[in-house]
C-alpha positions as protocol buffer text, in pm:
chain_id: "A"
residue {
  index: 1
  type: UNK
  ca { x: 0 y: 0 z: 0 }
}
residue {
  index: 2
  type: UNK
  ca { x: 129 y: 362 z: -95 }
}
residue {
  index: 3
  type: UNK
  ca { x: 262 y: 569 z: 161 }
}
residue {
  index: 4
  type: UNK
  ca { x: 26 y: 825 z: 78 }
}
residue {
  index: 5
  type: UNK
  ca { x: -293 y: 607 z: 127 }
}
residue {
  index: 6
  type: UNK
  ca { x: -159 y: 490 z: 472 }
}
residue {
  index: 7
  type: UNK
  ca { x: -145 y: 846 z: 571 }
}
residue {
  index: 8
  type: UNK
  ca { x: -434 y: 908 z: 434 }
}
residue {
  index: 9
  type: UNK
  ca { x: -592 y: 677 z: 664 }
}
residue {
  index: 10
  type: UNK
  ca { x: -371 y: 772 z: 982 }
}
residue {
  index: 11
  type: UNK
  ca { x: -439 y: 1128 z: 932 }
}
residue {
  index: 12
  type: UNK
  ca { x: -829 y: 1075 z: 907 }
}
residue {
  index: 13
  type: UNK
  ca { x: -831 y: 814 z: 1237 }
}
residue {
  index: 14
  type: UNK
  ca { x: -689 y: 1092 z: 1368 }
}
residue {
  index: 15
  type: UNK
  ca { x: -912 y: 1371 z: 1308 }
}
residue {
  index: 16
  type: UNK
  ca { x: -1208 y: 1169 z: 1421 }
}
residue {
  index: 17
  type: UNK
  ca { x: -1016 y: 1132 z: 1777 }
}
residue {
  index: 18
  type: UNK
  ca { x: -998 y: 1447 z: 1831 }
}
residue {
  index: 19
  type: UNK
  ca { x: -1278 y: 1575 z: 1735 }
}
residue {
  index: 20
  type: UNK
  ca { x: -1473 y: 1274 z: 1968 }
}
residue {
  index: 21
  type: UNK
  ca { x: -1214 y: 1439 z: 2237 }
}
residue {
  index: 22
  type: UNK
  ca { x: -1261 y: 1831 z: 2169 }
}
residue {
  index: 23
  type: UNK
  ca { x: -930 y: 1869 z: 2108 }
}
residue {
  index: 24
  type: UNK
  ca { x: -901 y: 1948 z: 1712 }
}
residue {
  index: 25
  type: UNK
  ca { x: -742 y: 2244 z: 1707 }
}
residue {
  index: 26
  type: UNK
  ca { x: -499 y: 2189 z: 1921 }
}
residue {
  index: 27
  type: UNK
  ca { x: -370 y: 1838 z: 1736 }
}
residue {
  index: 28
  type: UNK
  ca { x: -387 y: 2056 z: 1476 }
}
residue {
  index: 29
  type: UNK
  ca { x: -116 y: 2267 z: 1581 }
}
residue {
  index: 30
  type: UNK
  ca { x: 76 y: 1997 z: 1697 }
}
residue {
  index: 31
  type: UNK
  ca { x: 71 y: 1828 z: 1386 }
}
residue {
  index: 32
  type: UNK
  ca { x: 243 y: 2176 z: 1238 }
}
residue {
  index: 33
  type: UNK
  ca { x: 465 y: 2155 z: 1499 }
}
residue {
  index: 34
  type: UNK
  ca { x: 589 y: 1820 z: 1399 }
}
residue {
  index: 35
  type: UNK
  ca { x: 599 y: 1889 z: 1071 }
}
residue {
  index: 36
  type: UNK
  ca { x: 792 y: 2185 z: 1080 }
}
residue {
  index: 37
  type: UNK
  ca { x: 1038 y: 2049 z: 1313 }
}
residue {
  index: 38
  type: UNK
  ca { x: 1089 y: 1748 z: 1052 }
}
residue {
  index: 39
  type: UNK
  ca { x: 1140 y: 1995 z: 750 }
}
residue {
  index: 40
  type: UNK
  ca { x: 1392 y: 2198 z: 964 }
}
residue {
  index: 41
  type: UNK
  ca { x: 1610 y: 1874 z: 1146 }
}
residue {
  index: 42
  type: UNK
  ca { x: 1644 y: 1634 z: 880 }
}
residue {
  index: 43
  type: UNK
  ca { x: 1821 y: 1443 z: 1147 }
}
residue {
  index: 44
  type: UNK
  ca { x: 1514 y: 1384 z: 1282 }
}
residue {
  index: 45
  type: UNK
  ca { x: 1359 y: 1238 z: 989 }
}
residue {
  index: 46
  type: UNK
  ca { x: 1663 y: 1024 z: 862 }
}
residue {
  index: 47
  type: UNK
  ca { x: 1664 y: 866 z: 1222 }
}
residue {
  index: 48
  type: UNK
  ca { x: 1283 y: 811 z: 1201 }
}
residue {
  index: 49
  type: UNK
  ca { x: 1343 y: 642 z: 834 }
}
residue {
  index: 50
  type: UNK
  ca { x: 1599 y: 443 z: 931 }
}
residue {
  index: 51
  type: UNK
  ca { x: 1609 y: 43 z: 971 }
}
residue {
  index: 52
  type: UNK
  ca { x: 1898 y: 53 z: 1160 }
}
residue {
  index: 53
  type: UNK
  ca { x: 1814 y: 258 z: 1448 }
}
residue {
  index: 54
  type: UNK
  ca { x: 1586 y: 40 z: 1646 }
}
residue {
  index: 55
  type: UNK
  ca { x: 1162 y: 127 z: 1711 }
}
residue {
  index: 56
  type: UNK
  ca { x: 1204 y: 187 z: 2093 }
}
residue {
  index: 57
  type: UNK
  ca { x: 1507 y: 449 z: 2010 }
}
residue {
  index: 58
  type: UNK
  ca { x: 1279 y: 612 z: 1775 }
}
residue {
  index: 59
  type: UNK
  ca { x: 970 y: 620 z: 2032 }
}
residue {
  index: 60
  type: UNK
  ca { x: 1270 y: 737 z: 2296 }
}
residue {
  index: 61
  type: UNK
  ca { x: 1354 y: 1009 z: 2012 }
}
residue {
  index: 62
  type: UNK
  ca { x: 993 y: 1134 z: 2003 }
}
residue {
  index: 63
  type: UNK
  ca { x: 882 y: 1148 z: 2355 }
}
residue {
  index: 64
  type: UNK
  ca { x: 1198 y: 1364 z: 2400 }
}
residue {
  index: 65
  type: UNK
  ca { x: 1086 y: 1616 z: 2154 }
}
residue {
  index: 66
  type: UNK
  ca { x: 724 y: 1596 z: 2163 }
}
residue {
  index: 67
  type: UNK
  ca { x: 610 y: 1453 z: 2534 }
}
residue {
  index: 68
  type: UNK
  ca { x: 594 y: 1789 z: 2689 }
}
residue {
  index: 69
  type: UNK
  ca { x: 480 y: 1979 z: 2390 }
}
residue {
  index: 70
  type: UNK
  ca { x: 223 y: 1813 z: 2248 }
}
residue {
  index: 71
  type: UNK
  ca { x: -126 y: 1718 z: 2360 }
}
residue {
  index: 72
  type: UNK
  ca { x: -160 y: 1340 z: 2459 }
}
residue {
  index: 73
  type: UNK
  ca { x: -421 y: 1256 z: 2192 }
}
residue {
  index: 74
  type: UNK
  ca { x: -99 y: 1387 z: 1912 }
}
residue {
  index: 75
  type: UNK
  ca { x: 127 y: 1226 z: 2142 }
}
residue {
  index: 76
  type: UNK
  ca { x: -52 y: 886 z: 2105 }
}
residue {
  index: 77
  type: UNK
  ca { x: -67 y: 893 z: 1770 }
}
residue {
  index: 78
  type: UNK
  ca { x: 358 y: 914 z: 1756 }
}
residue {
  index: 79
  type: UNK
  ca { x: 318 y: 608 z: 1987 }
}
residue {
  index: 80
  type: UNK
  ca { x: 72 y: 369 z: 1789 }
}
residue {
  index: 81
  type: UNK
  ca { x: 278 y: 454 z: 1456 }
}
residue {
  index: 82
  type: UNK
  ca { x: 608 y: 379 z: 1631 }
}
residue {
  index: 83
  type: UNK
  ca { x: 488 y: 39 z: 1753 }
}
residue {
  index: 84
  type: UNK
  ca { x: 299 y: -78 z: 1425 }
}
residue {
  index: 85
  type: UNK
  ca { x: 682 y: 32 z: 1285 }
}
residue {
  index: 86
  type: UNK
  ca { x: 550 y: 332 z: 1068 }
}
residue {
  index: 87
  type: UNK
  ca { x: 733 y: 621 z: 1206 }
}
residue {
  index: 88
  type: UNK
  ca { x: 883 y: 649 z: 842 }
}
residue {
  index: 89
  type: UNK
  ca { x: 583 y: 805 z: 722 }
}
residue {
  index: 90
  type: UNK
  ca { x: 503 y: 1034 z: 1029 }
}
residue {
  index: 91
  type: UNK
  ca { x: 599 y: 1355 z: 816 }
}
residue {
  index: 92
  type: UNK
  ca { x: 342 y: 1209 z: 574 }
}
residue {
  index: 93
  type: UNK
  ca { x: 53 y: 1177 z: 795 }
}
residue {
  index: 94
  type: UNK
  ca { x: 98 y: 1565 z: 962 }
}
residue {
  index: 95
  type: UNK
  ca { x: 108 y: 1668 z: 616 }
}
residue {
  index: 96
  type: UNK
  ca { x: -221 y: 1447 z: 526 }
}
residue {
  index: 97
  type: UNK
  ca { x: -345 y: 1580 z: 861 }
}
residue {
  index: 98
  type: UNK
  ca { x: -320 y: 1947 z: 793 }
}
residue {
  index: 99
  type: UNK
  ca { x: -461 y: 1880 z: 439 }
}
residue {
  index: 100
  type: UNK
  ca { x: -782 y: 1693 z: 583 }
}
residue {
  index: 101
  type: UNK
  ca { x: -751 y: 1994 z: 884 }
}
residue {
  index: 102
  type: UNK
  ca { x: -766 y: 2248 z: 623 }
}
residue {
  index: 103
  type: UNK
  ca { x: -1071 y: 2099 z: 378 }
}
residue {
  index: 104
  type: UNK
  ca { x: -1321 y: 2010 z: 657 }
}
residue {
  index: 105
  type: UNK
  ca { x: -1271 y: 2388 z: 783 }
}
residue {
  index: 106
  type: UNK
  ca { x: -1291 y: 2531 z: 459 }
}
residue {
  index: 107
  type: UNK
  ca { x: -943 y: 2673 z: 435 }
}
residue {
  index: 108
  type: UNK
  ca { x: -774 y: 2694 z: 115 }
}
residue {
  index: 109
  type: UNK
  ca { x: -402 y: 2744 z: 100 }
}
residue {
  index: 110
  type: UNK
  ca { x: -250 y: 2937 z: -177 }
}
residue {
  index: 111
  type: UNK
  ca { x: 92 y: 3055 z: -265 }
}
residue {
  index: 112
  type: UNK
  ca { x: 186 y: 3414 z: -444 }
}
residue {
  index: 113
  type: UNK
  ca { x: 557 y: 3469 z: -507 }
}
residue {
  index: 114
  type: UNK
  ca { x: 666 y: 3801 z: -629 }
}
residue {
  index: 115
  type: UNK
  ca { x: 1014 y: 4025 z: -671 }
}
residue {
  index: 116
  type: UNK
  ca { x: 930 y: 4223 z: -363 }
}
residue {
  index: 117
  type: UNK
  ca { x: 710 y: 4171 z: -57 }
}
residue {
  index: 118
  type: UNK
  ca { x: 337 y: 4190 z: -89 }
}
residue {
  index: 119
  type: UNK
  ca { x: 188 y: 4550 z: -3 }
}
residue {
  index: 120
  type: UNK
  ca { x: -156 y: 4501 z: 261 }
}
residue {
  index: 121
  type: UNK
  ca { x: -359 y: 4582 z: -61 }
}
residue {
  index: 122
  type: UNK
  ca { x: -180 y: 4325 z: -337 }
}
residue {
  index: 123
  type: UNK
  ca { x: -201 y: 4080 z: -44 }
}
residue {
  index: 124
  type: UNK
  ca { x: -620 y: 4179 z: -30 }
}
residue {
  index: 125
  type: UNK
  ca { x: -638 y: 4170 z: -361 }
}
residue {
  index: 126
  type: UNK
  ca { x: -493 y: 3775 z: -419 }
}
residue {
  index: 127
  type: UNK
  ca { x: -669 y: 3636 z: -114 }
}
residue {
  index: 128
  type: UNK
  ca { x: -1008 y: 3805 z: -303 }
}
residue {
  index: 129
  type: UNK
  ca { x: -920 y: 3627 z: -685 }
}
residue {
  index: 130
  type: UNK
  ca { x: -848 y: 3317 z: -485 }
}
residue {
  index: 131
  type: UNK
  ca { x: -1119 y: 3357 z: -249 }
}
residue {
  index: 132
  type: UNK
  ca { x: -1362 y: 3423 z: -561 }
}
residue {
  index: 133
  type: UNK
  ca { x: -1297 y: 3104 z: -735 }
}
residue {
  index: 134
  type: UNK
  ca { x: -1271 y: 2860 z: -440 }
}
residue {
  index: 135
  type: UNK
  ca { x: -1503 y: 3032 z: -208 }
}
residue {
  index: 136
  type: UNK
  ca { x: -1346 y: 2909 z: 93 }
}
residue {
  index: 137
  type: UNK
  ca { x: -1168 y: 3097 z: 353 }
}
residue {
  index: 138
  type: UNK
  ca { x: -772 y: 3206 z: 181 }
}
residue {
  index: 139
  type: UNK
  ca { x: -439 y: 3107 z: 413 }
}
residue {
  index: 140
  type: UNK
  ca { x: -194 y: 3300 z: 177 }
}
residue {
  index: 141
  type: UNK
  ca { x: 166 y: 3232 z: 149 }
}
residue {
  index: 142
  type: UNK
  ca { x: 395 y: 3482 z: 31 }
}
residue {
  index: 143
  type: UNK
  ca { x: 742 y: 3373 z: -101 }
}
residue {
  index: 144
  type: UNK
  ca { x: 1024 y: 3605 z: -244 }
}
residue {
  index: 145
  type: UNK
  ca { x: 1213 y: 3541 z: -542 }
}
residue {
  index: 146
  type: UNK
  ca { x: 1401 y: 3822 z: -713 }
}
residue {
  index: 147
  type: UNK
  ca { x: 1486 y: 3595 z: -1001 }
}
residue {
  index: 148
  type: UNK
  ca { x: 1111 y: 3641 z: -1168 }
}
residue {
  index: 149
  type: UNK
  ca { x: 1227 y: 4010 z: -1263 }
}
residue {
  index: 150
  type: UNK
  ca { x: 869 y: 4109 z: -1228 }
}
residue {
  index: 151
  type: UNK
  ca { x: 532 y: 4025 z: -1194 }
}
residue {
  index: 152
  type: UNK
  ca { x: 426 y: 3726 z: -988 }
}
residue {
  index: 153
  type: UNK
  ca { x: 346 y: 3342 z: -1010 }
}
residue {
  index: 154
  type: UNK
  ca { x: 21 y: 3250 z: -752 }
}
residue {
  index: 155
  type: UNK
  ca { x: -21 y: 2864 z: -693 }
}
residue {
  index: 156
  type: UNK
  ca { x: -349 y: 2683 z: -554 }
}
residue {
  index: 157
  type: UNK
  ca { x: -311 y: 2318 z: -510 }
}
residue {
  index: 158
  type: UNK
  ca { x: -218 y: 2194 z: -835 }
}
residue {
  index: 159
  type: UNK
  ca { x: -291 y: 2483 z: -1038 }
}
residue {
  index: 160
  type: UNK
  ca { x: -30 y: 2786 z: -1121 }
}
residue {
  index: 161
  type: UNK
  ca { x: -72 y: 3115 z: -1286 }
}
residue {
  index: 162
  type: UNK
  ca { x: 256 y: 3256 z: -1386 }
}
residue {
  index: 163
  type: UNK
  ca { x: 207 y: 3610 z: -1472 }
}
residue {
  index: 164
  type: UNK
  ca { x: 595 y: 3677 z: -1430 }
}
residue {
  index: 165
  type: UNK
  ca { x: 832 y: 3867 z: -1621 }
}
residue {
  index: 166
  type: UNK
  ca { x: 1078 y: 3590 z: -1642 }
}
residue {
  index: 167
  type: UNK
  ca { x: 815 y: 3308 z: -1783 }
}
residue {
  index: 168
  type: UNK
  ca { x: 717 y: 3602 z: -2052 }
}
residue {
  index: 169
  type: UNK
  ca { x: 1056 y: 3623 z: -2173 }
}
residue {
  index: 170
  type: UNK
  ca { x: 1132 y: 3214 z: -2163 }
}
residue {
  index: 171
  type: UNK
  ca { x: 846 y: 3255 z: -2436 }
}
residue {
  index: 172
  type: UNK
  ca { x: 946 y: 3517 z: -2611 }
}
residue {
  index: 173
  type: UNK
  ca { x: 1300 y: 3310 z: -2638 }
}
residue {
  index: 174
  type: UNK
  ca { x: 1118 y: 3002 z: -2740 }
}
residue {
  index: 175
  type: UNK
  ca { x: 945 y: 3193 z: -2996 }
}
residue {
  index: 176
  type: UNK
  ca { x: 1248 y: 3346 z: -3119 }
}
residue {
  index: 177
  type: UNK
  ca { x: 1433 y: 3013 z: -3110 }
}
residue {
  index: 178
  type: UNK
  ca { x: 1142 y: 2857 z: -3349 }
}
């Protein structure tokens, strides 16, 4: 079975806990917790992943990083995946859990990178074309990237305007080239 399905169904088993225990939102930040402390200590992740370093040093590793900090309904969680030997795909079910999080309150994410940082009405403006087509409440993130010389790229699950300066001139090349 694909990783991805397993979370899937993790993440979901989840959700259903703690909403039965009243606790949703606050899984729901521990869930970001976890998974931005895996993106920034790959450590973490490669010892999690690995078959060398035994299940009860990985459930050792996790209760000293998340014991204190998380609720006990997340905490469980990191202890029935570490004993059914799936703390490999703990990054994957966080991620599947903020996903599932984010579509049963109506949040969409979206992503706007531009040459310069968003001004509070270009920032209104996004979260309204976004908000307009999804109709769901808008959790913008805003990325900089001087290389798009101007103009910006916006991304919404899997779809991507590119409305930048650099993808207009990759064209114009291509054109040229042709």
């Amino acid at each position: 079975m694909s990783v991805g399905i397993v979370a899937a169904r993790y993440a979901k088993s989840l959700i259903e806990l703690a909403k039965e225990k009243n606790v949703l939102e606050v899984v729901y930040e521990d869930m970001k917790l976890f998974k931005d402390t895996a993106e920034k200590n790959r450590g973490l992740m490669l010892a999690l992943k690995s078959p060398v370093v035994r299940h009860e040093k990985k459930l050792a590793i996790l209760k000293a990083l998340f014991k204190e900090r998380v609720n006990a309904v997340s905490y469980s969680i990191f202890t029935i995946i570490t004993k059914k030997n799936r703390e490999s795909i703990l990054d994957s079910i966080a991620e599947e859990f903020i996903t599932s999080y984010n579509l049963f309150q109506g949040i969409q994410k979206a992503t706007v990178v531009t040459t310069t940082p968003l001004t509070a009405d270009l920032r209104k403006k996004f979260i309204d074309i976004v908000a307009g087509t999804s109709g769901k409440t808008i959790q913008l993130e805003e990325k900089v990237d001087p290389n798009l010389i101007g103009g910006y790229v916006l991304r919404v699950d899997d779809r991507q305007l590119d409305a930048s300066l650099r993808s207009r001139l990759n064209e114009l090349k291509l054109e040229l080239a042709n």
